[in-house]
C-alpha positions as CSV (number, residue, x, y, z in Angstrom):
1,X,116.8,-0.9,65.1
2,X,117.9,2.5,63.5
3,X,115.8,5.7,63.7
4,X,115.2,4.9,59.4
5,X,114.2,1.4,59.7
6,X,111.8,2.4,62.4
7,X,110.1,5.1,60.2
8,X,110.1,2.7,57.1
9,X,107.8,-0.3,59.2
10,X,105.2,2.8,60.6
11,X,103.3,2.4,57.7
12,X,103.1,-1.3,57.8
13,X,102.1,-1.1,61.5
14,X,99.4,1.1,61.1
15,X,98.2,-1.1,58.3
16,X,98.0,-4.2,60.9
17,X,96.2,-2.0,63.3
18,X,93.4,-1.2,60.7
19,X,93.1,-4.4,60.0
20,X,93.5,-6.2,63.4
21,X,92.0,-4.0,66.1
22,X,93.5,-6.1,68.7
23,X,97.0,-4.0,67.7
24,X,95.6,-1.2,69.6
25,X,94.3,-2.5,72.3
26,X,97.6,-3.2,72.8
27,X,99.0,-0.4,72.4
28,X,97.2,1.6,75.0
29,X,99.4,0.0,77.2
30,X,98.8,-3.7,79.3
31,X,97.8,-4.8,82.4
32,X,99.6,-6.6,85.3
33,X,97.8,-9.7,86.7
34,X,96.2,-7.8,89.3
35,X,95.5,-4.8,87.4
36,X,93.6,-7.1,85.3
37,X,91.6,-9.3,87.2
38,X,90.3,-6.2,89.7
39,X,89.4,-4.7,86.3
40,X,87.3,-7.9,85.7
41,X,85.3,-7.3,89.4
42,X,87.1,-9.6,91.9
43,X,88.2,-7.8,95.0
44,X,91.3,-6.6,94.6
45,X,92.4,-6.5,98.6
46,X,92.2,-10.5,98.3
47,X,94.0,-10.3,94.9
48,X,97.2,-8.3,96.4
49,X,97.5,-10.9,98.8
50,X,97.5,-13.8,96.7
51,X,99.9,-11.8,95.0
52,X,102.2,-12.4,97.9
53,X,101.4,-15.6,98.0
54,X,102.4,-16.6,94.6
55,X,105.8,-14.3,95.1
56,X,106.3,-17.1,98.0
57,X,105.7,-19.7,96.2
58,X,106.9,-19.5,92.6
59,X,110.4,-20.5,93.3
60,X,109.8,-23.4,95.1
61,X,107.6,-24.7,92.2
62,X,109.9,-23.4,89.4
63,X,113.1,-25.1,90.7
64,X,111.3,-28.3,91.6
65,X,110.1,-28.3,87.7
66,X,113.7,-27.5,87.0
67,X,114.8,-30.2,89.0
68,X,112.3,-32.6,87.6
69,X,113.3,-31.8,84.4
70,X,117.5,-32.5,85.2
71,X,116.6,-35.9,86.6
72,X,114.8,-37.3,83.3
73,X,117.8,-35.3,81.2
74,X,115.7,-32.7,79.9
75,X,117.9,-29.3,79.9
76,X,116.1,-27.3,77.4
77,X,113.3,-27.9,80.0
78,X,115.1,-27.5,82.8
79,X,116.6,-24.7,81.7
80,X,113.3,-23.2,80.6
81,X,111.5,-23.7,84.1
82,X,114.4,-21.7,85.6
83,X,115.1,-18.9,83.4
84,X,111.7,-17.5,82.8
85,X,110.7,-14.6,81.9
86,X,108.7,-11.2,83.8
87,X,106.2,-11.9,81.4
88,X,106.0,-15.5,81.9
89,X,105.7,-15.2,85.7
90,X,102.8,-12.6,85.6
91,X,101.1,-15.1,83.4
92,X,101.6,-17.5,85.9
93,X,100.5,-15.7,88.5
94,X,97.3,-15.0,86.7
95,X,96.4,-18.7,86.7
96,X,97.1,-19.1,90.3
97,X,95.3,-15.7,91.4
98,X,92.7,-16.5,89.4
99,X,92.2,-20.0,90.9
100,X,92.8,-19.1,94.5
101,X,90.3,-16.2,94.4
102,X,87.5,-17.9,92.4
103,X,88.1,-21.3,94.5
104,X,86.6,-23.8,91.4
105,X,85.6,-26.9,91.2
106,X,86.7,-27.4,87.7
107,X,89.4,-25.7,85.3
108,X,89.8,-26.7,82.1
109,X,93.4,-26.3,80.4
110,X,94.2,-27.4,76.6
111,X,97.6,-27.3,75.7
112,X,99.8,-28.0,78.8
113,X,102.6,-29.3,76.5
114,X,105.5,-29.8,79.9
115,X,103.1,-28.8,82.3
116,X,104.7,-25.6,84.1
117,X,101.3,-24.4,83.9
118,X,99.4,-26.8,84.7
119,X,101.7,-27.3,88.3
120,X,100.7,-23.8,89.0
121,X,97.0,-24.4,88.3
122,X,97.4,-27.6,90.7
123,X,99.1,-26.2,93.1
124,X,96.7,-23.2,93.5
125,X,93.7,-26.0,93.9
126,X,95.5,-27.6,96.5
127,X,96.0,-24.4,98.1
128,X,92.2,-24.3,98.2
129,X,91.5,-27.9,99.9
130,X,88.0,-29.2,98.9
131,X,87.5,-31.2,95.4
132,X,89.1,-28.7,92.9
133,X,90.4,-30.3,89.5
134,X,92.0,-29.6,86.7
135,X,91.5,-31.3,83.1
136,X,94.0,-30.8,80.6
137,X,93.9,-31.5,76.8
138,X,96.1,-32.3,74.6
139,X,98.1,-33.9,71.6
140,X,100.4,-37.4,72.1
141,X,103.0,-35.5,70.0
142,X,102.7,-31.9,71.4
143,X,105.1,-28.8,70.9
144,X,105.2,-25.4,71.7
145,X,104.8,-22.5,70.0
146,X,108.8,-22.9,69.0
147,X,107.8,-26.3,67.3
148,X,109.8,-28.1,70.4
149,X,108.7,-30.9,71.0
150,X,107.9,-32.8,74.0
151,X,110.8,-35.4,75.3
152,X,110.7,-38.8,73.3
153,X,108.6,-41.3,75.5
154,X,106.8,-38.0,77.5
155,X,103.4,-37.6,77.6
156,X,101.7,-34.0,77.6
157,X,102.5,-32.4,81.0
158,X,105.2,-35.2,82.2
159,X,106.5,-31.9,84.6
160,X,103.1,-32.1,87.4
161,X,104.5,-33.2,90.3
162,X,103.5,-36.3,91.4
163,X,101.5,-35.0,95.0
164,X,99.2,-33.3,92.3
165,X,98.0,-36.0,90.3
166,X,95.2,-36.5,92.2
167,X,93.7,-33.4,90.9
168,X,94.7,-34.1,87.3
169,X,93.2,-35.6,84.2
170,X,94.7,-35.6,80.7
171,X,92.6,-35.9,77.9
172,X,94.7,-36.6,74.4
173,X,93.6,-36.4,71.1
174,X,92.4,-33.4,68.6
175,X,90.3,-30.9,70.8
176,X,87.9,-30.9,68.6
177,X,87.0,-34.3,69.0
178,X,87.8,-34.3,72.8
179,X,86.7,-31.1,73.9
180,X,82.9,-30.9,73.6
181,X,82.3,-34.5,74.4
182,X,84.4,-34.7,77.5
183,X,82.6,-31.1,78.9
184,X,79.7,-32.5,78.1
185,X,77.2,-31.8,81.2
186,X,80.0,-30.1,83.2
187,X,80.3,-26.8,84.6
188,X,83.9,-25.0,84.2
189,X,84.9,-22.3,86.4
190,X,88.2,-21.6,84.3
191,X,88.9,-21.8,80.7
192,X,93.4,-21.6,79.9
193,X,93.7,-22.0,76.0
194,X,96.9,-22.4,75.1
195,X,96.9,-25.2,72.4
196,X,97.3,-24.4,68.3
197,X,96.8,-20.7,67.8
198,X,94.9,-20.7,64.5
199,X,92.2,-18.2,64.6
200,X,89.4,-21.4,63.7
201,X,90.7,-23.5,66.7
202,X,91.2,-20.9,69.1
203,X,87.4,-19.7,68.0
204,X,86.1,-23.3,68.2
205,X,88.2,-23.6,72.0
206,X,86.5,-20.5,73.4
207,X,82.6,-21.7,72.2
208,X,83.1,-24.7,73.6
209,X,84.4,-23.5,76.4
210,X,82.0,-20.1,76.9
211,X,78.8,-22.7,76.8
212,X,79.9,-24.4,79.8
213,X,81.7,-21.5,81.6
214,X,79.4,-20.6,85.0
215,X,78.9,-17.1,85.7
216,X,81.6,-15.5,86.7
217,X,83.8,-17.9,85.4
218,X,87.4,-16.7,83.8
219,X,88.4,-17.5,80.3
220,X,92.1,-17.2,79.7
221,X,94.0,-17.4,76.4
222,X,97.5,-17.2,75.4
223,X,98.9,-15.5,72.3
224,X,96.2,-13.1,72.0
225,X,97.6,-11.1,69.1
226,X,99.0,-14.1,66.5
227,X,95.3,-13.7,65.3
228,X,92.5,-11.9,66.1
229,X,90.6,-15.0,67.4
230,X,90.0,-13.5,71.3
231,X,89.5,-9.9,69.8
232,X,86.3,-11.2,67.9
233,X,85.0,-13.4,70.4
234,X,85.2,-10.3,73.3
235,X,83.9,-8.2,70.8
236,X,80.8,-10.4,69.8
237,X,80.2,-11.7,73.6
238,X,80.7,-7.6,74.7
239,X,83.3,-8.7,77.3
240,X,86.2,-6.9,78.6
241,X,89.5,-7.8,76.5
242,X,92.2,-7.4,79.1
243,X,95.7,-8.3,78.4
244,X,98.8,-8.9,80.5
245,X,102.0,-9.4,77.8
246,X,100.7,-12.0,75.3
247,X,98.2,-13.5,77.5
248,X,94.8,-12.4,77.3
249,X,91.4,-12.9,80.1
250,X,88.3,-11.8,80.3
251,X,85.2,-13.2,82.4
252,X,81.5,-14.5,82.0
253,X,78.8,-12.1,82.8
């Protein structure tokens, strides 16, 4: 972008920042995965080495999801799971710091759409031994943020190796008819939205989710700043909004 078109979108920017505080949260700079989760009081010696443990792990799991993906003749997928992004991969590595160091009993995911995230969340429980499970929610006919939809006769997070299933339940249907009723007299230890990113749902997603949440307990949303959904609810709840890319976390009091 030239020097002029630069100058002509500052006023428009600082426009959006006025109007959506989030903007400048952002702009102060973001966290890494680490940087963010120490900030958010877990022990950050333990967190470095998980680090290293994900760094040792990660590309095993991403080219057995690319693999996966080849066999059923999925190359956008395929090709997806192995060319990821820096950004991408410290968002992984959130999820699976997060569950290794908080060792939970139950995280919730909505939104797993292939199920590269959700592998990572599984794999981190299994990591932990004990009873650890993950619950993911989601729509028959799911896409991704691109609108791409998942392969013809898939189901939501067709990528979770099979090993890991044991640890998995998928939930389909609207969240808002799913959601409350299946939390219903459970305690979650993690909260990963990552489902439609309209500031109502992603508001209704985090209630839900903030009433059943244990102390302590991480909440974890994607696409922070397409709305100002997890600006308001940190704001209101007078939690930490942390940010690593596009991905934002805070935790329960």
């Amino acid at each position: 972008m030239t020097l002029a078109r630069k100058a002509a979108r500052l006023p428009s920017i600082a426009r959006d920042g006025w109007r959506y505080p989030a903007l400048r949260v952002r702009a102060r700079g973001e966290d890494t995965a680490i940087g963010a989760l120490a900030a958010l009081g877990l022990p950050e010696p333990e967190l470095r080495e998980l680090a290293h443990e994900f760094e040792r792990v990660a590309q095993r799991l991403y080219e057995e999801l690319a693999e996966t993906a080849r066999e059923a003749g999925d190359e956008l997928a395929a090709t997806r799971a192995a060319g990821r992004s820096a950004s991408s991969e410290e968002g992984k590595k959130l999820l699976y710091v997060s569950v290794r160091a908080l060792r939970p009993r139950l995280v919730v995911e909505t939104g797993p759409f292939n199920g590269a995230s959700s592998t990572f969340l599984l794999h981190a429980l299994e990591e932990n031994g004990g009873d650890g499970r993950l619950v993911s929610f989601d729509v028959l006919d799911a896409r991704d943020a691109l609108d791409v939809p998942i392969p013809e006769g898939r189901e939501p997070a067709w990528l979770v190796p099979h090993e890991l299933r044991h640890r998995f339940e998928l939930v389909l249907g609207d969240t808002r008819q799913t959601l409350r009723r299946r939390l219903e007299g459970e305690t979650v230890d993690l909260f990963f939205h990552d489902s439609l990113h309209t500031t109502r749902h992603m508001l209704f997603e985090f209630r839900v989710a903030w009433r059943r949440l244990r102390r302590g307990g991480v909440l974890v949303s994607d696409d922070v700043f397409w709305n100002p959904a997890f600006w308001l609810f940190t704001r209101v709840h007078r939690v930490p909004f942390r940010h690593i890319g596009t991905m934002g976390v805070t935790r329960k009091p």
